[in-house]
C-alpha positions as CSV (number, residue, x, y, z in Angstrom):
1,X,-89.8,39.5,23.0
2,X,-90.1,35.8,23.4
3,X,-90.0,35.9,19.2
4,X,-86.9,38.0,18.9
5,X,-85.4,35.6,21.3
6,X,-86.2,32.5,19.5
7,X,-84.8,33.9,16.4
8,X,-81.7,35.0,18.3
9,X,-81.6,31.4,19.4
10,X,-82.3,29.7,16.0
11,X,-79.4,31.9,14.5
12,X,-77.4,30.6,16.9
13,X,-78.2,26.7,16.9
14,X,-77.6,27.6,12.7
15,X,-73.9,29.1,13.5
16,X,-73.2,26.3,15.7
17,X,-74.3,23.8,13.1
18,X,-72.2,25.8,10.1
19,X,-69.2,25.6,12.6
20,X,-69.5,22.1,13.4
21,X,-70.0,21.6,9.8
22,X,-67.0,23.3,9.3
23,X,-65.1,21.8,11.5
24,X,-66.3,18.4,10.8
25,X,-64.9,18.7,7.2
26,X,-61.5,20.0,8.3
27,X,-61.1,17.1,10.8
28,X,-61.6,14.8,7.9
29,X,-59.3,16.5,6.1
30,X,-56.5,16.6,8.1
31,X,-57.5,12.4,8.4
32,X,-57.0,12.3,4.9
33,X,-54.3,13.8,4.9
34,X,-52.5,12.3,7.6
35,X,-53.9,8.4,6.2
36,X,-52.1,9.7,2.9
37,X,-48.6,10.5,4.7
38,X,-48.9,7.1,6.9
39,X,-49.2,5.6,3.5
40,X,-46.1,7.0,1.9
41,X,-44.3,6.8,5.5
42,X,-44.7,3.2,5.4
43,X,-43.6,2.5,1.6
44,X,-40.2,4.8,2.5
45,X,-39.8,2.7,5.6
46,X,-39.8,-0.5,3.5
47,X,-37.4,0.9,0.5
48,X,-34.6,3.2,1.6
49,X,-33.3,3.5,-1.9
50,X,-36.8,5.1,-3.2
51,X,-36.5,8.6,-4.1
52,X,-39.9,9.1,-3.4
53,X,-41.2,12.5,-1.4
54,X,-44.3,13.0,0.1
55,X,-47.0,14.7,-1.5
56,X,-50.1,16.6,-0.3
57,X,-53.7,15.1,-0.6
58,X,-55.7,17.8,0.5
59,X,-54.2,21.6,1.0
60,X,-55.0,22.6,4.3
61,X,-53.7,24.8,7.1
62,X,-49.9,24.2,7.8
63,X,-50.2,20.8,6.2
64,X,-48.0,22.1,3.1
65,X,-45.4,23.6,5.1
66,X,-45.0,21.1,7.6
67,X,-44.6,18.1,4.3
68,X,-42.4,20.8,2.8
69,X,-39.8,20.6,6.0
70,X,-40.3,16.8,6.3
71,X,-39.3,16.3,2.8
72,X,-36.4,18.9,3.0
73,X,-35.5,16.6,5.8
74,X,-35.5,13.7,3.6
75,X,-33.7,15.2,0.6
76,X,-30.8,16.1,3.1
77,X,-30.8,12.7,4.9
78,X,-30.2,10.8,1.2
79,X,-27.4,12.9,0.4
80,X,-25.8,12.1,3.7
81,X,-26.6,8.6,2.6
82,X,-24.9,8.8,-0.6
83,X,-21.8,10.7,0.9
84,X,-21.3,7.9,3.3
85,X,-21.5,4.9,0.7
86,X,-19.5,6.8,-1.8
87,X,-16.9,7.4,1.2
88,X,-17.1,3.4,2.0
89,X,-16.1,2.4,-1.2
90,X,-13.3,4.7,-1.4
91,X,-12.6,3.4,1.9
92,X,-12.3,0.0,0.4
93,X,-11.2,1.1,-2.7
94,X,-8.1,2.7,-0.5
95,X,-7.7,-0.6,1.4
96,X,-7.4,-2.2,-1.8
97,X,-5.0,-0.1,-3.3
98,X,-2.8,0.4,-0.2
99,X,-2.7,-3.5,-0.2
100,X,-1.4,-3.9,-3.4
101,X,0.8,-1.4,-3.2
102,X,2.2,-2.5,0.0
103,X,2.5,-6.0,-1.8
104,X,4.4,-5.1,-5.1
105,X,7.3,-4.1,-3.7
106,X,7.7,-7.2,-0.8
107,X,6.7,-9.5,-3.1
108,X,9.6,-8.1,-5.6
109,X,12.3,-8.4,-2.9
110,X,11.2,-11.6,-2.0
111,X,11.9,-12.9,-5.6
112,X,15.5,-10.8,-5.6
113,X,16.1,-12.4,-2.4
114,X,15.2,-15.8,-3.6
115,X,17.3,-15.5,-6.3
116,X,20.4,-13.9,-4.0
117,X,20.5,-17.7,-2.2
118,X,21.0,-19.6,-5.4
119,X,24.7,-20.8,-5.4
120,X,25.4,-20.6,-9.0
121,X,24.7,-16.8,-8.9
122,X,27.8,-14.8,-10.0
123,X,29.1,-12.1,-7.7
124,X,28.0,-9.1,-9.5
125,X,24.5,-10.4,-10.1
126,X,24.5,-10.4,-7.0
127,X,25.1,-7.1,-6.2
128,X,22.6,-6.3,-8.6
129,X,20.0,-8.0,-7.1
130,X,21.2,-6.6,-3.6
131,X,20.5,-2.9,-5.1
132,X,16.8,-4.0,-6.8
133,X,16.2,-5.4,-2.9
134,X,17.2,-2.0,-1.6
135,X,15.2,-0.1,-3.9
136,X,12.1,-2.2,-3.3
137,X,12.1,-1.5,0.7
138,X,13.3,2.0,-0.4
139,X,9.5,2.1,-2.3
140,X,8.0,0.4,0.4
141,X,9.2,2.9,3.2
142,X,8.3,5.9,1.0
143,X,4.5,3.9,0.7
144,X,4.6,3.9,4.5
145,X,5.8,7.3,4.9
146,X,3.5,9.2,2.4
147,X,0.1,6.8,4.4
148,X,1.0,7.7,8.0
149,X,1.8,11.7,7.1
150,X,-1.8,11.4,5.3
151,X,-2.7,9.6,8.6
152,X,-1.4,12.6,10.8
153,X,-2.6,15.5,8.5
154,X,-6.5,14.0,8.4
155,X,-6.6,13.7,12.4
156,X,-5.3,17.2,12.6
157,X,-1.9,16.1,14.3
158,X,0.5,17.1,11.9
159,X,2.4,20.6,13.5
160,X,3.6,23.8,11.1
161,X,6.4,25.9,12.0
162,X,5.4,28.8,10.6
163,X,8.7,30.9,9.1
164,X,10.1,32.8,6.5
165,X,11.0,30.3,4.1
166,X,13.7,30.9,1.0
167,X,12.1,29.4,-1.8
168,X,14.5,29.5,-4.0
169,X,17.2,27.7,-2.1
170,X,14.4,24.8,-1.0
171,X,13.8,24.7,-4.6
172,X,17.0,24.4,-6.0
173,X,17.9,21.3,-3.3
174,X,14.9,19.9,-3.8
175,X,15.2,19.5,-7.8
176,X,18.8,18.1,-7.3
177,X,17.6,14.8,-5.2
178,X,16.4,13.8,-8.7
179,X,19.4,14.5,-10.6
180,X,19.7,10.6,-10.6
181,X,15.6,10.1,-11.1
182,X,16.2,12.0,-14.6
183,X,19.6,10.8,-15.3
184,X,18.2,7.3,-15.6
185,X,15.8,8.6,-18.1
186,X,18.4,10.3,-20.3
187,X,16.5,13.8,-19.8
188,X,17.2,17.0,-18.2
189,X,14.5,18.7,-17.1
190,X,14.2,22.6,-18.2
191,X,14.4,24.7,-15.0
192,X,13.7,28.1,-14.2
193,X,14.0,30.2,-11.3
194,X,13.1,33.6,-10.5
195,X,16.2,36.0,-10.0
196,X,14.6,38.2,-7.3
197,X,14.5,36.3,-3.8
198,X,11.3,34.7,-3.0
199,X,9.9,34.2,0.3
200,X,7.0,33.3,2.0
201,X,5.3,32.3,5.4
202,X,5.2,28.4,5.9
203,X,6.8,25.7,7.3
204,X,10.0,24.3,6.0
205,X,9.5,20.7,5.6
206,X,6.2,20.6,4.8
207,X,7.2,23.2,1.8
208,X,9.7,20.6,1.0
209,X,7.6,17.8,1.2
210,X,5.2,19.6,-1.6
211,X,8.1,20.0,-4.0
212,X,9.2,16.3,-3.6
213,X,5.2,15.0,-4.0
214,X,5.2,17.3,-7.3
215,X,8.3,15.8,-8.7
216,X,7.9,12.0,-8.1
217,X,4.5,12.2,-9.2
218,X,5.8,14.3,-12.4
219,X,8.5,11.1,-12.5
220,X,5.8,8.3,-12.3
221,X,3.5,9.9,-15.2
222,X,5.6,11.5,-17.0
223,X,6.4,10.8,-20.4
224,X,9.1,13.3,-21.3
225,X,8.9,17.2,-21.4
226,X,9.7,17.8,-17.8
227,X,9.7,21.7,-16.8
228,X,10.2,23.1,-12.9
229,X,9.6,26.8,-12.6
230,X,9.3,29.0,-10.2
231,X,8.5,32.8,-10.2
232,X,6.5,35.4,-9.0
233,X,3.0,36.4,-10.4
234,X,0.1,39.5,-9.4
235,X,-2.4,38.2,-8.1
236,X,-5.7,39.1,-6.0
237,X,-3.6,42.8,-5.6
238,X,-1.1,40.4,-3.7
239,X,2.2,39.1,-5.5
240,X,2.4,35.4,-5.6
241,X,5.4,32.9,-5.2
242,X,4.2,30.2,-7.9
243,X,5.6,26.5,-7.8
244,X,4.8,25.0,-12.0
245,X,5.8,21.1,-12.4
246,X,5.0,20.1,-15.6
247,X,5.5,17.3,-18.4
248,X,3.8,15.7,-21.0
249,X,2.0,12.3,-20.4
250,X,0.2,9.4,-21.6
251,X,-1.4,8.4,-18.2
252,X,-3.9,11.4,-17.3
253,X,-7.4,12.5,-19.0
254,X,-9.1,15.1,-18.8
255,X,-12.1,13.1,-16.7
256,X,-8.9,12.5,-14.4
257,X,-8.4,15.7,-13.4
258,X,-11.2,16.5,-11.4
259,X,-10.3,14.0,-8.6
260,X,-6.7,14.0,-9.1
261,X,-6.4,15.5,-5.3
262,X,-8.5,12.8,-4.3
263,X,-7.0,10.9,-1.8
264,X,-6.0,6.9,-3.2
265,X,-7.3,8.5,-6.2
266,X,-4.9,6.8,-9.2
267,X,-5.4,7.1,-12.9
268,X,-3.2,4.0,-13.4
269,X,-6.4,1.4,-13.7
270,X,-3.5,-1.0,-14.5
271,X,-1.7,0.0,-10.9
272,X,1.5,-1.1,-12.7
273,X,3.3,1.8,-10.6
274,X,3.9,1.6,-6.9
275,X,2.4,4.4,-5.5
276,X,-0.9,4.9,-3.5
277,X,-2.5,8.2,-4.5
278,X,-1.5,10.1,-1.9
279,X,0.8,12.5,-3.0
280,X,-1.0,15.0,-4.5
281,X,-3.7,14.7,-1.8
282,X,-1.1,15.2,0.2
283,X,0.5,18.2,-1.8
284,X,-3.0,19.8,-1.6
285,X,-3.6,19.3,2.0
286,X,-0.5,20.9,3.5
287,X,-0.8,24.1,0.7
288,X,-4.2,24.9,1.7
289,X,-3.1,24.3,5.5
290,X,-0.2,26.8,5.1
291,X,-2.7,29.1,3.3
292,X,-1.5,28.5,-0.5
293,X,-3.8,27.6,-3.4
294,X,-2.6,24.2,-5.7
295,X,-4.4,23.4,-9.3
296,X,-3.9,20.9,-11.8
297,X,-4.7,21.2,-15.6
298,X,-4.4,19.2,-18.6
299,X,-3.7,20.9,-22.0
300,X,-3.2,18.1,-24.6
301,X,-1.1,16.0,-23.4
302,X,0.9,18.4,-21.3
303,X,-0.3,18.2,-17.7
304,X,0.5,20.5,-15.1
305,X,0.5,21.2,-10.7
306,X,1.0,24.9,-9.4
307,X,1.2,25.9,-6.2
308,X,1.1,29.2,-4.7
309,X,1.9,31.2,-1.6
310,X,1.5,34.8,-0.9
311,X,5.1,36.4,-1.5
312,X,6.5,38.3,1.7
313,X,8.6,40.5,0.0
């Protein structure tokens, strides 16, 4: 009896010493392993920029899974990183643009106005320079006007009416603000318009708004070729009113094309034209607000915006 106990105990003692063995070299594992995070912890502490992740010494337990989520955790936090530098610098890059753009036109007027006060100035140079003055705080509202809508459309304070809209009419009004625009370019644009009526659900002015964005900024890089169309399309088992400016151009690239709704985005590195890269941000925002769909392309040197809505008819 006293023998099968003593075995029984030995076994015992054994299976405790095995455990604590056991144990023992899973405890200095995990130390390991932890000593090993602590030690890349501490080198991502000290360089942000580092694209390092942490890596597993020793496999063990939930170790994997738990280094798997902290480094999904830093993967994510980088990005937001990058998004919020890259945004910065637009920021800036906005600033800076807005500023000079702001600036051409003032400092223009300025000069014309300068140049108004000189008393050897003949009566129709005057005038002259009296219309240039005009058309430089004309530029300078429209700057204003295009930054503030921007303004109200990002904070979510800009209001649709929501209507049935006649294209076709808005259309036709529209194009014939720039009967001057073109004149003083010798060029009349091709336009064509669909016969049928065309209607769709939006808001009036903000429709209005698109077709003036898609024209000036057809005017500013444009380099002839101008065409307006409107018509309908099938599309998605839905007919579509479709809005086309297009016209050939010297100013746009391909690479452009990709960030050409970006806002203060300008492919005019020069800036020699007073604008701030807002309209077709602007053009893109209030379609996709109203529920249209706008894309830009670039085929040679023919580049194109269209716009469409979901015809009501």
């Amino acid at each position: 009896m006293v023998t099968v106990m003593g075995v029984l105990f030995g076994g015992a003692i054994v299976l405790l010493l095995i455990g604590a063995g056991i144990l023992s070299a899973r405890l200095c594992c995990y130390r390991r392993q932890l000593s090993h995070m602590l030690s890349e912890l501490q080198v991502l502490e000290e360089n942000e920029e580092t694209n390092l992740l942490l890596t597993s010494a020793v496999k063990i337990g939930k170790t994997q899974e738990v280094i798997s989520s902290m480094n999904r955790i830093l993967e994510q936090s980088r990005r937001n990183r990058e998004r919020i530098v890259r945004e910065n610098r637009n920021y800036r890059e906005g600033i800076t643009s807005i500023s000079h753009d702001i600036r051409t036109p003032l400092t223009s007027a300025r000069g014309y106005m300068q140049m108004l006060r000189k008393e050897n100035v003949t009566e129709e140079k005057r005038l002259s320079y009296a219309r240039i003055v005009e058309r430089r705080l004309d530029d300078l509202a429209g700057l204003l006007d295009q930054l503030f809508l921007y303004a109200r459309i990002e904070a979510g304070e800009e209001s649709f009416l929501m209507e049935d809209v006649n294209v076709g009419n808005l259309f036709a009004d529209t194009i014939s603000l720039f009967y001057e625009d073109f004149g003083e370019r010798n060029y009349e644009p091709e336009i064509f318009m669909e016969q049928s009526p065309c209607h769709i659900r939006a808001d009036k002015q903000a429709v209005r708004r698109i077709m003036e964005n898609l024209i000036k900024n057809s005017l500013v890089h444009g380099t002839g070729g101008w065409q307006m169309s409107l018509k309908k399309q099938e599309g998605s088992g839905q007919e579509k009113v479709l809005i086309r400016i297009s016209n050939t151009t010297k100013s746009i690239e391909r690479a452009d094309i990709e960030r050409i709704f970006d806002r203060f985005y300008t492919s005019d590195t020069s800036r020699s034209s007073k604008r701030t890269g807002l309209g077709l941000s602007i053009v893109k925002e209030l379609t996709q607000r109203m529920g249209g769909e706008v894309r830009a392309e670039l085929n040679g040197e023919v580049f194109f915006v269209e716009v469409e809505f979901p015809n009501m008819l």
